[in-house]
N, C-alpha and C positions, 0 to 999 in steps of 0.2 A: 432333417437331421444332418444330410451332407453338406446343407450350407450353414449350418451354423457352426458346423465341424472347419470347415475351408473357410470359413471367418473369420475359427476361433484363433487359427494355426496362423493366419496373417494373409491368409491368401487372398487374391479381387480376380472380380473379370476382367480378361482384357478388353473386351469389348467394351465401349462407353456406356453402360446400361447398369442401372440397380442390383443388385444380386440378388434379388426379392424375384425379377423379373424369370430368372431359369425356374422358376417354380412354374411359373403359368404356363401349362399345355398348350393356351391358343397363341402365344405369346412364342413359343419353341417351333410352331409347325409358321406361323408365319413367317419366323426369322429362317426357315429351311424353303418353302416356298418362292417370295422375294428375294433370300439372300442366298439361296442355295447355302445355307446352312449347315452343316455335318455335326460340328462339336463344338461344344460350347469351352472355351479355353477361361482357365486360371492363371495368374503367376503369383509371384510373391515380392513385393520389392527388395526385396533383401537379397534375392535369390534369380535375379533375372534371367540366369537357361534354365530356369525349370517351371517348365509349364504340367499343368494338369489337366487333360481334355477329357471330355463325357460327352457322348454322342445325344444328341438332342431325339432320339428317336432309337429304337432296338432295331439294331440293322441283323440282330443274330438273336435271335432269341433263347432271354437269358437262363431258363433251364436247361439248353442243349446244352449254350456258353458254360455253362457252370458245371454239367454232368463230364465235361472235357479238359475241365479245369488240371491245373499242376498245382500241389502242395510244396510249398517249398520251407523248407524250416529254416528259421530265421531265431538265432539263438534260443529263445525260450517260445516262440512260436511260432507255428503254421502260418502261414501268408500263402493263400488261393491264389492263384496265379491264370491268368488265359493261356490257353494253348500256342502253342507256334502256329499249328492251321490255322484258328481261330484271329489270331492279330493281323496273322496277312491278310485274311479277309477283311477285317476292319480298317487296314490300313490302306489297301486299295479304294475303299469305297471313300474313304477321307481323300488321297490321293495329293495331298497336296504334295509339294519336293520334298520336302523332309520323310514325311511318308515312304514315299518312291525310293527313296536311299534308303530306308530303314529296311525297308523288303528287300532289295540286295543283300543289307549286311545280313539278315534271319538267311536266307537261303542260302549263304554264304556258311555263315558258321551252319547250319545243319548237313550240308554236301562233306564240309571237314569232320562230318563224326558226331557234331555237337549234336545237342537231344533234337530230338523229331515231333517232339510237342511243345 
């Protein structure tokens, strides 16, 4: 369903590969294996800073992830949200530069008061 949804919306991988491929399990742990893989990324040609990534693998396991979740209401509806703990973790283990800047700005704005989840 997530990729026919990210299909449907325009999105591709960026990686040179099928998008049939992020369905196969043996296909996701070799691509982390060999490629030191972490997240499988989307974009949108129309929209090229905006990417979409999915960890190829539960680095948090997602009933904790979810029981820590933030609601955030978004005009007419609730949108689940990860935690502020919860993304630095993710965002370390991904760890690439952008990552690493992003963890700045989270601890950043949560030292100035911002929310702590």
């Amino acid at each position: 369903k997530f990729i026919a949804s990210m299909t449907v919306m325009g999105y591709r991988p960026k990686a040179p590969v099928p998008v049939q491929d992020f369905a196969k399990k043996e296909l996701r742990e070799r691509w982390a294996s060999e490629k030191n893989m972490r997240v499988f990324s989307f974009f949108h040609p129309k929209k090229p800073f905006e990417l979409v990534d999915v960890f190829i693998g539960e680095p948090i396991p997602f009933a904790d992830a979810y029981a820590r979740r933030k609601n955030v209401d978004l005009e007419s509806m609730v949108l689940p949200v990860i935690s502020g703990p919860d993304l630095i973790k993710l965002k370390k283990i991904s760890a690439r530069p952008q990552d690493l800047e992003d963890i700045k700005m989270i601890e950043a704005l949560q030292k100035d008061g911002g929310d702590q989840e």
